[in-house]
C-alpha positions in Angstrom: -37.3 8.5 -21.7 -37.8 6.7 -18.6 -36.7 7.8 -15.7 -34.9 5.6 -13.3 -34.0 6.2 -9.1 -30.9 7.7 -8.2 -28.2 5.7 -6.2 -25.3 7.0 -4.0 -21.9 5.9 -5.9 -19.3 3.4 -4.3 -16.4 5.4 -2.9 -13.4 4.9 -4.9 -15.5 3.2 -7.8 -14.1 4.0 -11.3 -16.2 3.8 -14.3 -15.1 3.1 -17.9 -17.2 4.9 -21.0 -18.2 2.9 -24.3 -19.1 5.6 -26.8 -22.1 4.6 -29.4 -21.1 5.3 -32.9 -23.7 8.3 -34.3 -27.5 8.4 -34.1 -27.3 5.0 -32.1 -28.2 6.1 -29.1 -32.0 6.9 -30.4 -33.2 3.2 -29.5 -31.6 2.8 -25.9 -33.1 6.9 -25.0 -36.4 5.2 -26.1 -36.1 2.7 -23.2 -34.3 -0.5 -24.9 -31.9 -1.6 -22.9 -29.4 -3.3 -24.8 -26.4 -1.7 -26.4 -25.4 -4.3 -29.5 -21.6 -4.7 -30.6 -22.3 -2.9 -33.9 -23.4 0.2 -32.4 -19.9 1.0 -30.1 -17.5 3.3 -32.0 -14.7 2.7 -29.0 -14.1 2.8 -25.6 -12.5 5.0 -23.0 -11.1 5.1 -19.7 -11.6 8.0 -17.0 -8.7 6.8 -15.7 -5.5 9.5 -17.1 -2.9 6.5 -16.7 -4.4 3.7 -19.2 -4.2 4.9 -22.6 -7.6 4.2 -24.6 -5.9 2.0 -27.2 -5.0 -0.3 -24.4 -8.0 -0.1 -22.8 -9.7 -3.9 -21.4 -12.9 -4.0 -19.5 -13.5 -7.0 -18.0 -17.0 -8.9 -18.3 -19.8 -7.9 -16.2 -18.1 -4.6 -15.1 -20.3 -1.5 -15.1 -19.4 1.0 -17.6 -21.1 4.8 -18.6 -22.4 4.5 -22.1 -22.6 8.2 -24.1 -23.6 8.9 -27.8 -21.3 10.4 -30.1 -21.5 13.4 -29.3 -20.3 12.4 -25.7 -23.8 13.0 -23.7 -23.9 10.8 -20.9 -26.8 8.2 -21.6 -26.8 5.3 -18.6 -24.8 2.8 -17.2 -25.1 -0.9 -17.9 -23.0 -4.3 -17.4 -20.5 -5.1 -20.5 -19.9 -8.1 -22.6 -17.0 -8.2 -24.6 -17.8 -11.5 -25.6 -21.4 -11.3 -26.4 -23.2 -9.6 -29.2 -25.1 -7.3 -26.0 -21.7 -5.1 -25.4 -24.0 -3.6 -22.9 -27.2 -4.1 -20.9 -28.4 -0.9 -19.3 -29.5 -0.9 -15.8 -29.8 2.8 -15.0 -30.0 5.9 -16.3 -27.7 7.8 -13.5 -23.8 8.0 -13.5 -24.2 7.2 -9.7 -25.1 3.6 -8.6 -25.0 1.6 -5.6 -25.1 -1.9 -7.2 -26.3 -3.5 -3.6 -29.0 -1.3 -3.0 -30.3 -0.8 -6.8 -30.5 -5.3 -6.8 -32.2 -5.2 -3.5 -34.8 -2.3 -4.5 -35.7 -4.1 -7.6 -36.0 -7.4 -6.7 -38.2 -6.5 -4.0 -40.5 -4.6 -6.2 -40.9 -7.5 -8.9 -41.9 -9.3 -5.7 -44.2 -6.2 -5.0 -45.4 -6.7 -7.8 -46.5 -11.0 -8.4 -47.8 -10.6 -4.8 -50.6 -8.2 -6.1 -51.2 -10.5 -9.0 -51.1 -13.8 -7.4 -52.4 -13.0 -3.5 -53.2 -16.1 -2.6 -50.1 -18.2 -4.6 -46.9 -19.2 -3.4 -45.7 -19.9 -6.9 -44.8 -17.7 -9.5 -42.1 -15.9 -11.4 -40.7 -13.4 -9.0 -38.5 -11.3 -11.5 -38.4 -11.6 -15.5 -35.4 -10.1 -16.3 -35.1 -6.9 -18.3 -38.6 -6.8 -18.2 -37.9 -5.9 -13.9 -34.9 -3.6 -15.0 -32.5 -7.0 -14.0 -30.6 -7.5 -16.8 -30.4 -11.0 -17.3 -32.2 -12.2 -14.1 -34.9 -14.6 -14.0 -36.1 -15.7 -10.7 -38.6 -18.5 -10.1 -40.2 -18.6 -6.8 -41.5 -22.3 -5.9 -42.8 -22.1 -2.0 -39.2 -21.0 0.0 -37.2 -22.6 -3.3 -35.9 -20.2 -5.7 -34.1 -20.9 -8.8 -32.4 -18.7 -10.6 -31.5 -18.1 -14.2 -28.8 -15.9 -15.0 -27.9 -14.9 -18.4 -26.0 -11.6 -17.6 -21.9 -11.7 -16.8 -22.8 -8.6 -14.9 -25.3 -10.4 -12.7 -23.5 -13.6 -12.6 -20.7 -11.2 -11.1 -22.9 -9.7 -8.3 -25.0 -13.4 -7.9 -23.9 -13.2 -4.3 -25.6 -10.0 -3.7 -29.2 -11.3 -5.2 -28.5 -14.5 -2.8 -28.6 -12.0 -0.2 -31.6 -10.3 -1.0 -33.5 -13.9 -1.4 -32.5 -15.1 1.8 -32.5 -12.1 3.8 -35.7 -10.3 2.3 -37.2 -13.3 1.3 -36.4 -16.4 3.9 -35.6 -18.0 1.3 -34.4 -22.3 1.9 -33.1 -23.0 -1.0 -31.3 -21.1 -3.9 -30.1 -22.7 -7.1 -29.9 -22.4 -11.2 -31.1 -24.5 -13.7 -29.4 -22.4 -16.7 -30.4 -23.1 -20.3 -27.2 -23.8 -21.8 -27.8 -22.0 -25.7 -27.7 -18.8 -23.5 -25.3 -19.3 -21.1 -22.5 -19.8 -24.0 -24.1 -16.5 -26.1 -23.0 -14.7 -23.2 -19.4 -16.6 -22.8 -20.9 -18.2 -19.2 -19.8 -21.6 -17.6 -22.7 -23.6 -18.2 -22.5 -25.5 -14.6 -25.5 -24.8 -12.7 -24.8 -23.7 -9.0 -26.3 -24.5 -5.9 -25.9 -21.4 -3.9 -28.5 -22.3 -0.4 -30.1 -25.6 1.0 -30.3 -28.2 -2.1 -31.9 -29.1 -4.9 -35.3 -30.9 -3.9 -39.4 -31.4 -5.1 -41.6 -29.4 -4.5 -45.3 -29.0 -4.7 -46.7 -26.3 -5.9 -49.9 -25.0 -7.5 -51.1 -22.3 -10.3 -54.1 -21.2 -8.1 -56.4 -24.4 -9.2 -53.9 -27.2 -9.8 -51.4 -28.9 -8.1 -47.9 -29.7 -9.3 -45.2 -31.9 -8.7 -42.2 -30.4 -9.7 -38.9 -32.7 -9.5 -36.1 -29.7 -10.9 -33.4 -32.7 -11.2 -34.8 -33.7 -14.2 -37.1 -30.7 -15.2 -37.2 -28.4 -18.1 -36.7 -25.1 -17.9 -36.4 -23.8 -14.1 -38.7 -27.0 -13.4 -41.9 -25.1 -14.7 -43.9 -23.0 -17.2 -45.1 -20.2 -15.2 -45.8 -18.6 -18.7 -48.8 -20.2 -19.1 -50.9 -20.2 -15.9 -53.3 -17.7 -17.3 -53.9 -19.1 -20.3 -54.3 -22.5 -18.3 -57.1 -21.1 -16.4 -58.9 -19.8 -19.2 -58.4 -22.9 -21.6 -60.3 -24.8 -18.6 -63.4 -22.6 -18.9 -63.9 -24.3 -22.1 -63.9 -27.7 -21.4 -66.8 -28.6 -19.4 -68.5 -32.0 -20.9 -65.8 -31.5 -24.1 -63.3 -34.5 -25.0 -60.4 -32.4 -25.2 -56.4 -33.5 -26.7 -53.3 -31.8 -24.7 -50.3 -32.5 -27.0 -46.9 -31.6 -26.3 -48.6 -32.1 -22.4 -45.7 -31.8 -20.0 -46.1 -31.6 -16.7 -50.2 -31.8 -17.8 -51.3 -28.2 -17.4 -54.0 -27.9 -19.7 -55.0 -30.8 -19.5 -54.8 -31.0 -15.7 -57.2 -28.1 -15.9 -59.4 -29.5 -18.4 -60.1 -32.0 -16.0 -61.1 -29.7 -13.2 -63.5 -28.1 -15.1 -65.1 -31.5 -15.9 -63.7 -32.2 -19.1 -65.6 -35.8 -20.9 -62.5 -37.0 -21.7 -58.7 -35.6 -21.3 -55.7 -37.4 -24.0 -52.3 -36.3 -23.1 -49.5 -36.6 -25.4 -45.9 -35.8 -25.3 -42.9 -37.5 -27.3 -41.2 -37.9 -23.5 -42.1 -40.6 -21.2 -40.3 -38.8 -18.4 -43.3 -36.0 -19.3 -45.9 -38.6 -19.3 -45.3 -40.1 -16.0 -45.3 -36.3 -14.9 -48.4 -35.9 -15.8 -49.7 -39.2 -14.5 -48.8 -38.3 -11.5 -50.4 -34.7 -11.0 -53.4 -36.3 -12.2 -53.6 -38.5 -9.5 -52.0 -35.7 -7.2 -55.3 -34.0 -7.6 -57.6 -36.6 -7.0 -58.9 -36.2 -10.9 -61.4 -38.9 -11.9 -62.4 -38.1 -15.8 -61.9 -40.5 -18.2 -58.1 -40.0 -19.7 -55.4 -41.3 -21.4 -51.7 -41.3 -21.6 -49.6 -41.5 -25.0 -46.5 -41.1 -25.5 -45.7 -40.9 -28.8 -44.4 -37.5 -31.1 -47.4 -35.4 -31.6 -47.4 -34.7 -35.6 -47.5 -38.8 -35.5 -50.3 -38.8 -33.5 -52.2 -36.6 -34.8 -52.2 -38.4 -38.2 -53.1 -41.6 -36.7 -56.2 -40.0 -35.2 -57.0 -38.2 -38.7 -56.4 -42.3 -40.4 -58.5 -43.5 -37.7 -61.5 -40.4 -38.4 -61.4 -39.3 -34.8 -62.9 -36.2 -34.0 -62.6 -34.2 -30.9 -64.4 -31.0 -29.0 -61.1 -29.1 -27.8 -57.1 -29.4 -29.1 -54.1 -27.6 -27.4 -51.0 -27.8 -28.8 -48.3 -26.1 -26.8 -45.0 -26.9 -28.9 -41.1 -26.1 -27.8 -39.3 -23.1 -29.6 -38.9 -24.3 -33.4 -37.3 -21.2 -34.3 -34.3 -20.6 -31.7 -32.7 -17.9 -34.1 -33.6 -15.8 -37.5 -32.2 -18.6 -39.5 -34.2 -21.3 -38.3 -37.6 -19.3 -38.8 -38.7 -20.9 -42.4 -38.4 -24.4 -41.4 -40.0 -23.0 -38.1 -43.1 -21.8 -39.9 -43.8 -24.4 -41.9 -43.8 -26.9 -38.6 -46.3 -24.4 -37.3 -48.6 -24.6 -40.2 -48.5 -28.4 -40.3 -49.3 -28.9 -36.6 -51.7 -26.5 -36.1 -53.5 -28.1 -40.0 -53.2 -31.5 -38.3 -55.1 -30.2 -35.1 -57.5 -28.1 -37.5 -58.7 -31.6 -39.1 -59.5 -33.2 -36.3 -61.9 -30.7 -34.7 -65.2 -31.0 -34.8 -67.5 -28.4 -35.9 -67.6 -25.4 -34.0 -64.7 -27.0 -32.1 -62.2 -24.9 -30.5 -58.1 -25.0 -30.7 -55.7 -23.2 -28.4 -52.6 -23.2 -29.7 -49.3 -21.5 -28.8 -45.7 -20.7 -30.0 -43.1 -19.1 -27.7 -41.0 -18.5 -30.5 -39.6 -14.8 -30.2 -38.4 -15.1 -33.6 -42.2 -15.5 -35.2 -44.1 -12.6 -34.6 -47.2 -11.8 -34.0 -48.9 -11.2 -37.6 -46.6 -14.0 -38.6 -48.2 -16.3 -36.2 -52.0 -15.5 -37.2 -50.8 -15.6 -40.8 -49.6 -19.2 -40.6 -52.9 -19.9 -38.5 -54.9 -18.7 -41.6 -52.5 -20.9 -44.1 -53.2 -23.8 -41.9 -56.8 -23.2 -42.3 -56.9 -23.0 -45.5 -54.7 -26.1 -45.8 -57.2 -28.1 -43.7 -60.5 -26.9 -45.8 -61.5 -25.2 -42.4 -63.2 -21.8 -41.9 -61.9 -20.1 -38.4 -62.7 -17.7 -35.9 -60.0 -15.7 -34.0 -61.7 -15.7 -30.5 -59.0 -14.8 -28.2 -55.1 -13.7 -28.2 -53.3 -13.4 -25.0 -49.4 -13.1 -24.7 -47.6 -14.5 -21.2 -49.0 -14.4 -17.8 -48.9 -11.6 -15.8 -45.6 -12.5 -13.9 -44.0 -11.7 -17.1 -44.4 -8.4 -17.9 -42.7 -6.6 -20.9 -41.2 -3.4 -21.6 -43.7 -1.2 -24.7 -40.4 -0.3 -26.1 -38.5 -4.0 -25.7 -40.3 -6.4 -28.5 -37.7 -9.0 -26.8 -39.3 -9.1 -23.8 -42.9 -10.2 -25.5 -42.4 -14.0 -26.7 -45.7 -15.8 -25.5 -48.7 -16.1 -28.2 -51.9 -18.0 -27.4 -54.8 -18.0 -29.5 -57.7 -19.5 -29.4 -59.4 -20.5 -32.9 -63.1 -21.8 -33.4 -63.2 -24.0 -36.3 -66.3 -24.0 -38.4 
């Protein structure tokens, strides 16, 4: 079991218990840190004047969590109205809130800056994955924005505010929440603006520059997920034509062209995308021959198959199509059609990199429907490479929900 710091307990704090219903307690003493509603057999209070059957806790509040047999396991913010009752945040029945936020934040930092030495960039804290329930924090320059999907860290959101700006100079400090999880959690779904305002910024991944406008941005205005994988897709590309669908911003295709791609295509079905990536072209003084489309990928990528175009190197880095269990059929089969599509079009000995940030497909699931797409396409393959997220986004061995990311790279022959 891990074993977390110990922290000097508020004065006067009072804690209520939620007690696990038997054997339930063998995933969370492993190191998973959420507590589902299934698993609570009932709650008390430590308090001798509220009588257990009337007990209410309110959202966010810290409770003690113990198994059945009432052995003290850790404390963690609770949810009455999410499916996490509880997210555990340490394993000591003593906690100072401020300091245990400020240590921890600090030491994600600690953390990116040893990775990333010479960026400015990056995801600063990923959550559970940094022992911050519910916390993501993007750093872009002094700008940090914030993604908060805890009621317990949306309770204490002044205290991180604190740590950014005092610890970290920070100039401005806003969300940009994804609403789906924001109402899972029974959140407000207004983003906040909490220091300076909401302005562009540009960035870089290390090799590329970025203009990031988080008005109109997905996500926290970036994918910090896939700056590794970038860099590596580039070292492929020199004197290839090479397709970026689903293109955003432009990443891969941005560093295509510094590592002297022929030819770069980028296609997304947004024109708000497009013009994004126009622009970070230019931004970096890129000259190699390109193009623009917008236009929905699976289209495209038909046309070029009609039109018997073949190309050296195809990403395709597609949104989520499997946002829950249910979805994950109709999911797979969108998989297998996009990445047969891409599959066609290469030409032999050609290479695709292809993605799916998906938590819901896992990882044999994802080579499987590879294979199927292969096979659907008449095309012999190679698995060359497999990489998960960047390094800003660690995981936790014994939390599969903090691993998401899959890239692999296939060789087609």
């Amino acid at each position: 079991m891990l074993k977390w710091s110990i922290f000097v307990l508020k004065i006067g704090y009072r804690m209520h218990k939620v007690i696990l219903k038997k054997n339930e307690e063998r995933r969370i003493k492993n190191g998973h840190l959420w507590v589902f509603s299934n698993e609570v057999d009932r709650l008390e209070s430590d308090d001798e004047n509220i009588k257990n059957i009337d007990l209410k806790i309110d959202s966010g509040e810290l409770v003690q969590v113990f198994d059945s047999k009432n052995n003290f396991i850790g404390s963690g913010f609770y949810n009455p109205h999410s499916l996490i009752t509880v997210r555990m945040i340490e394993s000591s029945t003593e906690i100072d809130l401020n300091n245990l936020l400020k240590d921890r934040i600090i030491k994600a930092a600690s953390l990116r800056k040893s990775i990333y030495p010479k960026r400015e960039s990056y995801r600063l804290a990923f959550s559970e994955s940094d022992y911050l329930p519910g916390l993501i924090i993007d750093k872009y320059n002094d700008t940090y924005v914030m993604q908060i999907y805890s009621s317990g860290m949306q309770k204490n959101i002044d205290v991180v505010v604190d740590v950014l700006k005092n610890e970290f100079a920070a100039k401005n400090i806003f969300t940009k929440n994804e609403s789906y999880f924001r109402k899972m959690e029974g959140l407000p779904e207004e983003d906040s603006v909490y220091l300076g305002e909401m302005k562009d910024e540009i960035i870089d991944d290390g090799e590329v520059k970025y203009k990031v406008e988080f008005s109109s941005g997905q996500k926290t205005g970036f994918y910090f997920d896939q700056c590794d994988n970038r860099e590596y897709f580039g070292k492929y590309c020199k004197e290839k034509s090479v397709l970026d669908c689903f293109c955003n911003s432009g990443g891969f295709g941005l560093h295509a062209s510094l590592n002297g791609a022929t030819s770069i295509t980028f296609v997304d079905s947004s024109q708000r995308e497009i013009e994004s990536a126009k622009y970070n072209f230019g931004l970096n003084g890129f000259s190699n021959q390109n193009d623009f489309v917008n236009m929905d990928v699976f289209d495209y990528l038909q046309q070029c198959i009609d039109q018997n175009k073949k190309l050296d190197i195809i990403n395709v880095d597609p949104p989520a199509f499997a946002k829950n269990k249910k979805t994950l059929a109709t999911a797979i089969k969108g998989y297998e059609k996009l990445n047969r599509l891409a599959l066609q079009l290469l030409n032999t000995g050609g290479f695709l990199f292809t993605s799916s940030c998906s938590f819901h497909l896992k990882e044999d699931e994802f080579i499987g429907l590879l294979q199927s797409s292969a096979n659907k396409a008449s095309k012999k393959i190679q698995l060359v490479y497999f990489n998960n997220a960047a390094l800003d986004h660690p995981s936790l061995p014994a939390m599969p929900e903090t691993t998401y990311l899959k890239f692999a790279l296939l060789r087609a022959l």
